[in-house]
C-alpha positions as CSV (number, residue, x, y, z in Angstrom):
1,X,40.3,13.3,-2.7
2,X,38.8,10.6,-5.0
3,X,35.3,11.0,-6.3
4,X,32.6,8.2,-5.9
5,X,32.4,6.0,-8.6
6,X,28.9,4.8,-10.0
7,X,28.2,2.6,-12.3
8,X,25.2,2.7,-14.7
9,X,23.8,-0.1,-16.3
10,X,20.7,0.2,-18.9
11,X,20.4,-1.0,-22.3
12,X,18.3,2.9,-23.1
13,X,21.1,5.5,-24.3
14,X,19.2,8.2,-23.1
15,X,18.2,7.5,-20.0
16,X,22.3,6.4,-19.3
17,X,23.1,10.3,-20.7
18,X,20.9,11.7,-18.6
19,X,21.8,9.8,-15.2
20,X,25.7,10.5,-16.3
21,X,24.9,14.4,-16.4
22,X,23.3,14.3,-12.9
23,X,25.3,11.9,-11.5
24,X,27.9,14.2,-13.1
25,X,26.9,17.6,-12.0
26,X,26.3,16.1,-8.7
27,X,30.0,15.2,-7.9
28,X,30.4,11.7,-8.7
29,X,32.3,10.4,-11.4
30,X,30.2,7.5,-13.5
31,X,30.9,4.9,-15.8
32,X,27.6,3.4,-18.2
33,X,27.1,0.6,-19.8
34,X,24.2,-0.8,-21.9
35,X,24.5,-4.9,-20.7
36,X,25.2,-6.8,-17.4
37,X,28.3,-8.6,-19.0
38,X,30.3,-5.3,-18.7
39,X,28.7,-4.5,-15.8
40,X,30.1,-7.5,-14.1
41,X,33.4,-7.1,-15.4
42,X,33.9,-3.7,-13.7
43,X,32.4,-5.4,-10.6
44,X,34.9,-8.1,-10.2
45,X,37.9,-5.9,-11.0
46,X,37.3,-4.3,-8.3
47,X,35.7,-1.0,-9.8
48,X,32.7,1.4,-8.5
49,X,31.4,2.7,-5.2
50,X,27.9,2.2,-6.1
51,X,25.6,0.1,-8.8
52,X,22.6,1.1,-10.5
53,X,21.2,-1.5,-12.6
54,X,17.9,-1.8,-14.5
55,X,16.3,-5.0,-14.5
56,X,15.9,-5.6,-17.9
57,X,18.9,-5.7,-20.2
58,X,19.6,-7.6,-23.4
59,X,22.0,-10.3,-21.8
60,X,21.0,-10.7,-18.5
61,X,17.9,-9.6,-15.8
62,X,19.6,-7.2,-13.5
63,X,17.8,-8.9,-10.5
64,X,20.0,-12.0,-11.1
65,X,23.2,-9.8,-11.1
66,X,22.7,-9.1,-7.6
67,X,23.4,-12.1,-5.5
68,X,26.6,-12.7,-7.9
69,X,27.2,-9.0,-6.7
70,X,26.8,-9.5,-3.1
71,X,28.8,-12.7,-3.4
72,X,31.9,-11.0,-4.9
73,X,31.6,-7.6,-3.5
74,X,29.2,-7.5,-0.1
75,X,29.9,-4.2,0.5
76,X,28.7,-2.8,-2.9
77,X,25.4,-1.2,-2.9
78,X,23.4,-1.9,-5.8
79,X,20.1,0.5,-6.6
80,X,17.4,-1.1,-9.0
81,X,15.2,1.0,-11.7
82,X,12.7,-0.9,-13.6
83,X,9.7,0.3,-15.7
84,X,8.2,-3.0,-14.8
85,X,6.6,-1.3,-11.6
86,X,5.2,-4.7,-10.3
87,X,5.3,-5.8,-6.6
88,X,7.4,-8.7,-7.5
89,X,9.8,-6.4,-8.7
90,X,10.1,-4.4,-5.7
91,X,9.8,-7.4,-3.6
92,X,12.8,-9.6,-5.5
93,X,14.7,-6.6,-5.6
94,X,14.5,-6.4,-1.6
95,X,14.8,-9.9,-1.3
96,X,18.3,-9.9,-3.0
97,X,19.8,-7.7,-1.4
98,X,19.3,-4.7,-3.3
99,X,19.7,-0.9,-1.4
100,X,16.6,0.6,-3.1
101,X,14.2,0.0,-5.7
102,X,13.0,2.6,-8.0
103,X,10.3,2.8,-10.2
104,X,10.9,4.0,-13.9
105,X,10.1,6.9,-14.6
106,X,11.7,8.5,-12.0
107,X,12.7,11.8,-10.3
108,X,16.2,12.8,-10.3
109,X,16.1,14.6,-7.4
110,X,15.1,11.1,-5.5
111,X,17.4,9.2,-7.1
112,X,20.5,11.4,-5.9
113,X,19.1,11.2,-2.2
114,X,19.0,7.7,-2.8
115,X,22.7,7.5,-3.9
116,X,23.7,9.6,-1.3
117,X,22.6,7.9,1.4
118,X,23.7,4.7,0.0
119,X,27.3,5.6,-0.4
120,X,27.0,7.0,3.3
121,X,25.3,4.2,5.1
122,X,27.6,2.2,7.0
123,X,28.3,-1.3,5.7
124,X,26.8,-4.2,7.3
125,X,26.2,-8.2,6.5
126,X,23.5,-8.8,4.1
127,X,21.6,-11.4,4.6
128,X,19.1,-12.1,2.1
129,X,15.4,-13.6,2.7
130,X,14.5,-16.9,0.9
131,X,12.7,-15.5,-2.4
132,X,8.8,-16.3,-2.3
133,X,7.7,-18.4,-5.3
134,X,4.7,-16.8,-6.5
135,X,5.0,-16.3,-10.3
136,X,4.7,-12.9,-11.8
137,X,1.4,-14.1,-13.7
138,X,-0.1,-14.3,-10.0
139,X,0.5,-11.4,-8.4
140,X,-1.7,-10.6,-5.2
141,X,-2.1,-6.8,-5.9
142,X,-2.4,-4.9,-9.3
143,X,-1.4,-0.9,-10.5
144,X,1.4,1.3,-11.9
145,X,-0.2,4.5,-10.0
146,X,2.4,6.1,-8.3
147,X,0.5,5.6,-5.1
148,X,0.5,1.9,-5.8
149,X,4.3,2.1,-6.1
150,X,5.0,3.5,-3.2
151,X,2.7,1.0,-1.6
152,X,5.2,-1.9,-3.5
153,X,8.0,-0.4,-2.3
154,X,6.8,-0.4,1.5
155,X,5.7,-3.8,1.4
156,X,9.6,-4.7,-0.6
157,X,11.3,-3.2,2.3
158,X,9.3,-4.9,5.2
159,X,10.0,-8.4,3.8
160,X,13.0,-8.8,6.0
161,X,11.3,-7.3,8.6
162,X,8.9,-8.5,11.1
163,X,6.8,-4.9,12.3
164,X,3.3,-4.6,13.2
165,X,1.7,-2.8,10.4
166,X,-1.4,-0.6,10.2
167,X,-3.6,-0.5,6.5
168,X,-6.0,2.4,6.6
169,X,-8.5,2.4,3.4
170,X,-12.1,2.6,2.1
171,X,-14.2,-0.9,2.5
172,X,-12.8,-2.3,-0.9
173,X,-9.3,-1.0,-1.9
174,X,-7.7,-4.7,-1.0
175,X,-6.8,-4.5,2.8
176,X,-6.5,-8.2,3.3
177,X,-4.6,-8.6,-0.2
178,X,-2.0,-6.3,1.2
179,X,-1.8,-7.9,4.7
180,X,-1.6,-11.5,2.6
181,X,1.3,-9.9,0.6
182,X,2.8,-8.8,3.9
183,X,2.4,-12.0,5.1
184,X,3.4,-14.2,1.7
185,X,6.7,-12.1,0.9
186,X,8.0,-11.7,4.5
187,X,9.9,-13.7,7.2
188,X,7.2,-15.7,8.7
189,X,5.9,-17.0,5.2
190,X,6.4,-20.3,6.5
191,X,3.8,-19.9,9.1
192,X,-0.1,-19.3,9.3
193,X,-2.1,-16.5,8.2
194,X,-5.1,-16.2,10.0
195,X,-7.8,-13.5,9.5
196,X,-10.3,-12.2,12.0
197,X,-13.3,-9.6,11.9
198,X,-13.3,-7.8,14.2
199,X,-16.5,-6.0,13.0
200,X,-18.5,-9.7,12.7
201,X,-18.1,-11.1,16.1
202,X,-20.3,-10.2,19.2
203,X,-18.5,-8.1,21.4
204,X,-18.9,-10.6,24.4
205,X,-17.3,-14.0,22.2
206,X,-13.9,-11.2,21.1
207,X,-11.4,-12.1,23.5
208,X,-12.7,-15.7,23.4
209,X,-12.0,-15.7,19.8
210,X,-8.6,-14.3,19.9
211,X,-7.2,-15.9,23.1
212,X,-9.3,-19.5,23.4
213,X,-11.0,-21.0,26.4
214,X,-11.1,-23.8,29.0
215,X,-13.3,-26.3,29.6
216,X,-15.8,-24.5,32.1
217,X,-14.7,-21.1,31.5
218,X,-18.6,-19.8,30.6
219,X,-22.1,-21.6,30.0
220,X,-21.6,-23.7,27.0
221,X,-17.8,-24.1,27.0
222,X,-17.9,-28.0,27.1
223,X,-14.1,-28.6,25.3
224,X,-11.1,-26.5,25.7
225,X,-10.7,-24.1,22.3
226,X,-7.4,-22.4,20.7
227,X,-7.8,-18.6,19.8
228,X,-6.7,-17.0,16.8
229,X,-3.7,-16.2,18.5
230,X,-2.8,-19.6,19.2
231,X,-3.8,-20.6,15.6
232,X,-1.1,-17.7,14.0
233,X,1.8,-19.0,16.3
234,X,4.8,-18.7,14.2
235,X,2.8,-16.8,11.5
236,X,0.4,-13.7,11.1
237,X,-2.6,-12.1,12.7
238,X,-4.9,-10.0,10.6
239,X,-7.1,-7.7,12.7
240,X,-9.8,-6.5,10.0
241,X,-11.8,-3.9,11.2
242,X,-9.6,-2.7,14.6
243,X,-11.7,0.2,14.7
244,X,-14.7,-1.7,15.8
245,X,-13.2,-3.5,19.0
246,X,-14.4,-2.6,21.9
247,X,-12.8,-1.0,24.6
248,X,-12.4,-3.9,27.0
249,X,-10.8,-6.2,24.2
250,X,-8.6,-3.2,23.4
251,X,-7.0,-3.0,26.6
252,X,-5.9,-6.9,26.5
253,X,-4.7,-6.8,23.6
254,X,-2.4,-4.1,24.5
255,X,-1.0,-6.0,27.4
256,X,-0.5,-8.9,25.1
257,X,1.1,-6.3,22.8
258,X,3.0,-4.8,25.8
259,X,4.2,-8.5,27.6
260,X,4.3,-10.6,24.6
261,X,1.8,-13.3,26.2
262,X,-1.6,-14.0,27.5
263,X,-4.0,-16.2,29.2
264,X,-7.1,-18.0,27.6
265,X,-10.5,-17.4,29.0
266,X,-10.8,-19.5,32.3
267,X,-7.1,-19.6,32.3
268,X,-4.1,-19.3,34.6
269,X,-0.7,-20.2,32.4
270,X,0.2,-17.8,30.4
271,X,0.7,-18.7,26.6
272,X,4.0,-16.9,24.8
273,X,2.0,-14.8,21.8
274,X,4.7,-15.7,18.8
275,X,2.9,-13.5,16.0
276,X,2.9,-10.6,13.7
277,X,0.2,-8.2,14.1
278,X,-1.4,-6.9,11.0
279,X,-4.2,-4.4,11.9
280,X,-6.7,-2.7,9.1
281,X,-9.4,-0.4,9.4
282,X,-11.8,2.2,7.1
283,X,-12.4,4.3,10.2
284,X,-10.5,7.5,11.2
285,X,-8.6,5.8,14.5
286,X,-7.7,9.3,15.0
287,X,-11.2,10.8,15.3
288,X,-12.0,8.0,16.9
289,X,-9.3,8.5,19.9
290,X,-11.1,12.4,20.2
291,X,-14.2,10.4,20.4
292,X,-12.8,8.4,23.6
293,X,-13.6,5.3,21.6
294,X,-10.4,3.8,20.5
295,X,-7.4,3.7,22.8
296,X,-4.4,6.1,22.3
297,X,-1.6,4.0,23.6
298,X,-2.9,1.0,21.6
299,X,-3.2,3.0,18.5
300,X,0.8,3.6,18.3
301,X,1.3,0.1,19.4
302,X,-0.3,-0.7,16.4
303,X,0.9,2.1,13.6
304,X,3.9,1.3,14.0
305,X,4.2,0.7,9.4
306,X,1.2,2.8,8.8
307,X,-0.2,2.0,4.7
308,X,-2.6,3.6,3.1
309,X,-4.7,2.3,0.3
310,X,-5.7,5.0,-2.0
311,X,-9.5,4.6,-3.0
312,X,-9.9,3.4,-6.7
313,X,-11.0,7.1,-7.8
314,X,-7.2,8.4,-6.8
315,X,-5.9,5.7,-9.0
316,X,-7.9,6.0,-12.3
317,X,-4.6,4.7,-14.4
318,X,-5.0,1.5,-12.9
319,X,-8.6,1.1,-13.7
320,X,-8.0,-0.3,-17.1
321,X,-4.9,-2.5,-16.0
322,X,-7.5,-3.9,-13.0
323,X,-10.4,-4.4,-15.3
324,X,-8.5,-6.8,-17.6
325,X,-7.2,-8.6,-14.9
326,X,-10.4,-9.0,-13.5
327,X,-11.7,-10.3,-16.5
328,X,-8.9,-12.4,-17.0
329,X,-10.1,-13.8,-14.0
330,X,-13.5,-14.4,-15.0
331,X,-12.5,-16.2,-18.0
332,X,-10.5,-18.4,-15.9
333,X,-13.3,-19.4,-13.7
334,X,-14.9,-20.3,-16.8
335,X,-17.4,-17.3,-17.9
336,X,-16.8,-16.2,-21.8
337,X,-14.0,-14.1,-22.8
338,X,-14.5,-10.6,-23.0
339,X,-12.5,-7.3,-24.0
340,X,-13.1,-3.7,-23.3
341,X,-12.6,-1.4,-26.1
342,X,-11.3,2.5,-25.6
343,X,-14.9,3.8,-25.2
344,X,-15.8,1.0,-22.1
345,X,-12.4,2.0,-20.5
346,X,-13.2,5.3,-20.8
347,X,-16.3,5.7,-18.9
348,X,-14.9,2.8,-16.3
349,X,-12.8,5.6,-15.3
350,X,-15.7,8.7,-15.4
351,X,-17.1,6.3,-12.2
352,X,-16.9,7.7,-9.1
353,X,-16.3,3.6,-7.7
354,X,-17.8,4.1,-4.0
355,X,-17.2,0.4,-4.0
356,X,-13.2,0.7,-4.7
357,X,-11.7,-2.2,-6.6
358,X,-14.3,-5.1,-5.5
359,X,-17.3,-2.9,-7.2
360,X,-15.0,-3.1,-10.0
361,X,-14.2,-6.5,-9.8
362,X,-17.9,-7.6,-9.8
363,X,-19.1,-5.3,-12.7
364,X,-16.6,-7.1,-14.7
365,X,-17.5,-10.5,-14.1
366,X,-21.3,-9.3,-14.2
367,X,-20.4,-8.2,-17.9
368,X,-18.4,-11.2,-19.1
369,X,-21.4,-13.4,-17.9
370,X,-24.2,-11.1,-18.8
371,X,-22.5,-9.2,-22.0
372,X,-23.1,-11.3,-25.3
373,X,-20.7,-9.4,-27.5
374,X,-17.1,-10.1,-26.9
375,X,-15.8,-6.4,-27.3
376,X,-17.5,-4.6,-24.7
377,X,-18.3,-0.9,-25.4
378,X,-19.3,1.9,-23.4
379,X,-22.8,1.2,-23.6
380,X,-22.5,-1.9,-22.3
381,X,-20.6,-0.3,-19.0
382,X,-23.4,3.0,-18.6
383,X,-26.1,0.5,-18.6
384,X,-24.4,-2.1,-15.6
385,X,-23.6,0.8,-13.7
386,X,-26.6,2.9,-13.9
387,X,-28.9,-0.8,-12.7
388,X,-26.4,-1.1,-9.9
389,X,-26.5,1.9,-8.8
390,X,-29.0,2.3,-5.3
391,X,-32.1,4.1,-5.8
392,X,-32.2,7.7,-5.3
393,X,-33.4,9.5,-1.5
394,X,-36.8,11.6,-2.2
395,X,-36.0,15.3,-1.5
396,X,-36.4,18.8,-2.8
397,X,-35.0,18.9,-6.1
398,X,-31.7,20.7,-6.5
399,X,-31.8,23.7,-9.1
400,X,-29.7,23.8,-11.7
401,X,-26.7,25.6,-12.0
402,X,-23.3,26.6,-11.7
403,X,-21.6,24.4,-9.1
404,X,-18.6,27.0,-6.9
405,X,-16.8,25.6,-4.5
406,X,-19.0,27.4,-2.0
407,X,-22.1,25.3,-3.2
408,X,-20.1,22.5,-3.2
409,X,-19.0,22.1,0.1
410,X,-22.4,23.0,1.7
411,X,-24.0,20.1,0.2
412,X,-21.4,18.3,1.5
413,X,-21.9,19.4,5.1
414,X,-25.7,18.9,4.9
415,X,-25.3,15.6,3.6
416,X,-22.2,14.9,6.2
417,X,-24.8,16.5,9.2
418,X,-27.8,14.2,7.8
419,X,-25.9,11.1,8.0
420,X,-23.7,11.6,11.2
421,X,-27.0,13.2,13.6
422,X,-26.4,10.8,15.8
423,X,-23.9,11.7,18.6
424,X,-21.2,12.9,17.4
425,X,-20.3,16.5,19.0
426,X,-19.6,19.9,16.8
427,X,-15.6,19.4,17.1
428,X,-15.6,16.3,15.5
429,X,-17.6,17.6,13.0
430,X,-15.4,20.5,12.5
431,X,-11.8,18.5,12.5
432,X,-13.3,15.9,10.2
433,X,-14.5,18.8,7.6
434,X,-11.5,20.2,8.0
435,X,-9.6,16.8,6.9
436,X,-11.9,16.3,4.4
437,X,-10.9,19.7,2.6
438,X,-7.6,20.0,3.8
439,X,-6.2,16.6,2.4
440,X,-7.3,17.0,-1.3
441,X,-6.1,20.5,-1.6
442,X,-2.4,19.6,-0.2
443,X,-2.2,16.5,-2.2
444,X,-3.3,18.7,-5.4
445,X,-1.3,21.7,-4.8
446,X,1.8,19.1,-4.4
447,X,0.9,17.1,-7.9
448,X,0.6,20.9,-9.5
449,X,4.6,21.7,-7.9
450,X,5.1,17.7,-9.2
451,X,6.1,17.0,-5.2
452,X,8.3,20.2,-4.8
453,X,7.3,21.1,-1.3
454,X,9.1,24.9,-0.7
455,X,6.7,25.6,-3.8
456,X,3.4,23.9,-2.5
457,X,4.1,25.8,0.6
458,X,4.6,29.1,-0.8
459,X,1.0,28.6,-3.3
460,X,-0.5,27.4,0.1
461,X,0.7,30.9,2.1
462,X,2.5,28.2,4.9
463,X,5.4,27.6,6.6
464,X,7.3,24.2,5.2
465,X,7.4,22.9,8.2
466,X,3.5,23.2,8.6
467,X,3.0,22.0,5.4
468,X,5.5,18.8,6.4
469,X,3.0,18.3,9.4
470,X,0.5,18.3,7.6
471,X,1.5,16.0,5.2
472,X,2.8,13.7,8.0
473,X,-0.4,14.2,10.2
474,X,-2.9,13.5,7.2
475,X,-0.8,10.6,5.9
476,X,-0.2,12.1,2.2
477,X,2.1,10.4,-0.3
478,X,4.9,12.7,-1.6
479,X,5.4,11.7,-5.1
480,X,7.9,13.7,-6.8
481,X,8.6,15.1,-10.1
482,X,9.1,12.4,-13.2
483,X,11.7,12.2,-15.2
């Protein structure tokens, strides 16, 4: 029986040893190179199960090797590595017909899964999406985090795709840049985007707003008017804020989910409802189902891609990445331009950010307007924080001393029972405790095992398939050992 071939291609020698001994070790026999030239030669003679190719090489960008792959050789998988680790990378990669994209560095373990199930997919007709033409100096969302990758990666793979997608994250970790990505990379690009609140309209103008009216169909409804459904036909829908529709809108929007039309306000022909639906919300849809005030049955209608946007304080890396591009910004808007030096960048990240990326974003164009050096130091950052920071509650005064876990979480519940006094019943409480401690401690005990969950299981004292609930129910990202 003949081996699998794969070929290698990456201009670093090490990194080309080390996927030979794995690839090696795993069964397959391999073949590396250091440029696409040779790369391409082996491809049109004929060589090779299976291509992995970095994107940057000394003779040409692996990303344009693969439609002159898929020309030749449609059947040939091609994987892509890059240490770039931007969205555009992941997207092009998608776009052009590449298997999988992975960013550099790497686990081993995930890049043999990878190969494996490329090799044992069946072949079928690739048909590539026209590339979007957004430069790389543009790019809608910023980060290297691992979390952010995975986020890149989602978004790559629903480019030729058209499925409803659901963006859970804290008021400020980019929902709509994300749903505009979706929107700007994927099949419908050609169409609208349209945006709506739902948290900013009154709860008696929401179905007016997202289905139209006719002439006469309330008191003031002199001239018939398009809904936002109307206005995304052929395009996208953003639903900001789901989580604060009320139940009455909820239910027609699941039959326009469900049938794939609906009527306007005061009318009888029913309109065909050619959208995507992108939904987003900060709120627990979960807890809120429990709670009887969000519908089951139009919650899974909508999760169908569910994304997560990591707070800002889960992706501290990024924080110095974001603040230049922010200032970058600022600079381009026409404010003075500033730098940070190691010190400013330092306490940027000893910032809890309640107010996720845009707090960020407005404390650095506060300092490039405001800031009259044009190295900004740590000084410089304590002193904008600390004036934007809201004025402290009058209370007892907390004595000093040392903080155990214990102490921790029972200020936590008092401040949790202060804030949420008004209606909400002891088992919400309890689950949403529960969640609160329960996520952290899984998504730590996997970063200590670097993603290996037998071992996170066995430090936790539970079964693996518990601990894979878990992860699935409480929507953790898995990210695996580095290479």
């Amino acid at each position: 029986m003949t081996l699998p071939t794969v070929l290698v291609a990456d201009d670093d020698r090490s990194i080309r040893t080390v996927l030979t001994q794995a690839l090696g070790r795993a069964g397959y026999q391999v073949r590396s190179t250091g440029n696409a030239a040779t790369l391409w030669r082996w491809v049109e003679d004929g060589e090779g199960d299976l291509v992995i190719t970095d994107v940057v090489m000394p003779d040409e960008n692996g990303l344009d090797l693969i439609p002159r792959i898929k020309r030749v050789r449609p059947d040939l998988r091609v994987i892509v590595m890059s240490a770039q680790s931007t969205l555009m990378t992941a997207v092009k990669a998608a776009q052009r017909g590449a298997f999988e994209y992975l960013p550099k560095p790497f686990d081993l373990q995930e890049l043999l899964s990878v190969v494996g199930r490329a090799l044992a997919t069946p072949s079928t007709p690739v048909i590539s999406a026209p590339e979007a033409r957004d430069s790389e100096e543009r790019l809608p969302l910023i980060g290297r985090s691992a979390s952010m990758q995975e986020i890149y990666r989602t978004i790559a793979r629903l480019t030729t795709a058209d499925l409803t997608v659901m963006i859970n994250g804290e008021s400020g970790t980019g929902k709509e840049l994300v749903a505009r990505a979706l929107h700007d990379y994927g099949k419908r690009r050609g169409g609208p985007f349209v945006a709506i609140n739902m948290a900013a309209i009154p709860r008696e103008l929401i179905e007016s707003e997202l289905f139209g009216h006719e002439r006469g169909a309330f008191t003031g409804a002199t001239n018939r008017s398009q809904g936002r459904f109307e206005q995304a036909n052929g395009g996208t829908l953003f639903l900001d804020e789901i989580g604060d529709m009320p139940p009455e809108a909820q239910t027609r929007l699941l039959r326009v989910l469900q049938e794939g039309e609906f009527t306007s306000v005061g009318g009888r022909q029913p309109i065909k409802a050619n959208v995507r639906i992108i939904a987003a919300t900060h709120r627990d849809l979960r807890t809120a189902i429990r709670q009887g005030a969000f519908r089951e049955d139009l919650f899974y209608r909508l999760n169908v891609v569910p994304i997560r946007l990591p707070p800002l304080r889960e992706r501290v890396e990024d924080i110095a990445l974001l603040a230049r591009h922010f200032l970058d910004r600022a600079r381009d808007d026409g404010l003075p331009n500033k730098n940070l030096d190691q010190g400013a960048i330092d306490r940027l990240k000893q910032h809890p950010w309640p107010g996720n990326v845009r707090e960020l974003e407005n404390l650095m164009r506060r300092l490039a307007a405001l800031c009259p050096e044009e190295t900004i130091g740590a000084d410089a950052v304590a002193i904008e924080l600390t004036d934007a920071e809201p004025p402290a509650e009058s209370g007892p005064v907390q004595p000093m001393g040392p903080d155990t876990l214990s102490s921790a979480v029972e200020r936590h519940i008092k401040e949790f029972l202060r804030t949420h006094n008004d209606g909400v019943n002891a088992t919400d409480i309890y689950d949403k405790i529960i969640s609160e401690v329960e996520r952290p401690l899984i998504k730590l005990t996997l970063a200590a095992t670097r993603g290996n969950q037998i071992k996170a299981a066995a430090m936790l004292g539970l079964n693996r398939n518990t601990l894979r609930k878990k992860i699935r129910d409480l929507e953790i990202p898995v990210v695996r050992g580095l290479m």
